[in-house]
N, C-alpha and C positions, 0 to 999 in steps of 0.2 A: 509911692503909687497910691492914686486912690483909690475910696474903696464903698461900698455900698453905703449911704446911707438912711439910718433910720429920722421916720417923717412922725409916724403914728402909729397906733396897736389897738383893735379890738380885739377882745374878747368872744368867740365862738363856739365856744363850748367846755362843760368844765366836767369833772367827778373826782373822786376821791385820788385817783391813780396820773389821773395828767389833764391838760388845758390845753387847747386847738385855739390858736390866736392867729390871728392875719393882722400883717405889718404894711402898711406903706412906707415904699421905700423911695430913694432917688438912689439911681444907676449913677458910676464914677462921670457917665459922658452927661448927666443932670434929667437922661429921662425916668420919667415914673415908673413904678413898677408895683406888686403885691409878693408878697411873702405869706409861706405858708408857714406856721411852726408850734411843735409839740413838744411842751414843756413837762418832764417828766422830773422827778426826784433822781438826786445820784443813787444809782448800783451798788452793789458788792458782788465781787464772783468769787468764788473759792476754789482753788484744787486740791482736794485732800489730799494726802499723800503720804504713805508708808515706808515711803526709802525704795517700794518696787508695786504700787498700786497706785491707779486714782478712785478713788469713787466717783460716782456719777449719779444724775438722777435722769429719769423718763418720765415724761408726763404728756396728755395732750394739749398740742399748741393751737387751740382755735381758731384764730387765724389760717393755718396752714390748712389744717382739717386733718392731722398727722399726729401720732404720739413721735418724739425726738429725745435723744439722749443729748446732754447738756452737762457744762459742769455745774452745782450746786450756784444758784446766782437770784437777787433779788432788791427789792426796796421795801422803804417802810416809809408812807407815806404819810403817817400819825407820828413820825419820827424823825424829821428833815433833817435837825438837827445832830441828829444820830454823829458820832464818830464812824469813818466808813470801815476802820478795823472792828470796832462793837461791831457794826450793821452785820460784815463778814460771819463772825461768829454766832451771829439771830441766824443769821440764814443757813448758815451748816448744821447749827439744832434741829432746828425747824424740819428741815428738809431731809436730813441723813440721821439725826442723831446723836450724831459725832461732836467730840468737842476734843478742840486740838491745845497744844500748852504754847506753841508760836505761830502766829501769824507773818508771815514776812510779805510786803507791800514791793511787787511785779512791775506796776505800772497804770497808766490810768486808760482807759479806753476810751473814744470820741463814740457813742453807738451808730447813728445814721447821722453826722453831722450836715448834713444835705436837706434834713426835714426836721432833727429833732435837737433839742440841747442837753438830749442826758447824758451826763459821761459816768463813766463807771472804772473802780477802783477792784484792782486783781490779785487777790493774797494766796500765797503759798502755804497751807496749814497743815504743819506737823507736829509729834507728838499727839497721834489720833488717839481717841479714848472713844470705844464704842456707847453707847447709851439708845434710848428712845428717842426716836423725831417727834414732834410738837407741832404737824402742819398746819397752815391758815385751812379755813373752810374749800378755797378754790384749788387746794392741792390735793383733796383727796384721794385723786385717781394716782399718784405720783406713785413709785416706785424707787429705789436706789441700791445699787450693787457696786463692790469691787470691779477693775477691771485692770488685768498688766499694763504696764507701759505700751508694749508692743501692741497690743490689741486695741488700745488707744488710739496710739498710729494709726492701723487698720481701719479702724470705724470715720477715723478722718479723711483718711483718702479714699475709700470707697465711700463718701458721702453718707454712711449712717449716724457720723455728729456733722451735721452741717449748720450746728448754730454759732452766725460769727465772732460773738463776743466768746463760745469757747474755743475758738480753733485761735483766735487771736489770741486768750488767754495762755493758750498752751504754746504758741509763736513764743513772748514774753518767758517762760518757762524753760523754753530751748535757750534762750540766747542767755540766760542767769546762769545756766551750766558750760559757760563758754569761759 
């Protein structure tokens, strides 16, 4: 089957976190087209995990205009090269404090594949060791607490974690206990 293809690419905008590029394309039936897309660095998500807890963190999401509960997840854009199990581990410091003795590797996430090309890598860390978080400047309003399994649940289906990459994270999560 055919399939889109790429003509040319500028550049529309850039900063340290991602780049807004517009593609000309040609459609399988040969008409032209534009593409929109945001090139972000790959993710890490993390679910901490005590054998009967996850941690979580809250912060506000700007875009929304909303503080949200989420699992611990991030990039390092001074770090591309990063291994995404490292990255994992920056971003469970950073954000909770915690540093776990295994990381087990879930699954990879597509984020908004319809606009963006980040995908992101979803570990399972256990073996929790509490410590101090180490947040970037933009986390400071952040927050993080325990929360049971079940109440986990909870916050997912009544839509108080309604962030995708955690509800999928925690999809991945179910189906490794199967």
């Amino acid at each position: 089957m055919a399939s889109i293809e790429f003509v040319s690419s500028r550049e529309i905008y850039r900063n340290s976190w991602m780049v807004l590029r517009e593609d000309d394309i040609r459609r399988p039936d040969g008409s032209p087209g534009i593409y929109s897309v945001v090139d972000k660095p790959t993710y890490a998500l993390v679910l901490p995990y005590d054998g009967h807890r996850f941690r979580l963190v809250e912060q506000f999401r700007y875009p929304l205009g909303a503080r949200r509960w989420e699992f611990p997840q991030g990039t390092a854009p001074d770090l591309v090269d990063t291994e995404p199990v490292e990255l994992a581990a920056r971003e469970l410091r950073e954000e909770t404090g915690l540093r776990a003795t295994s990381f087990e590797a879930l699954g990879q996430l597509d984020t908004a594949p319809g606009m963006t090309s980040q995908r992101g890598w979803v570990f399972l860390a256990t073996g929790i060791v509490e410590g101090e978080s180490d947040r970037e400047h933009e986390e400071q309003d952040m927050r993080s607490a325990w929360f049971a399994r079940d109440r986990v649940e909870q916050m997912i289906a009544s839509g108080v974690i309604a962030d995708a990459q955690s509800i999928a994270a925690y999809g991945l999560f179910l189906l490794r206990g199967r």
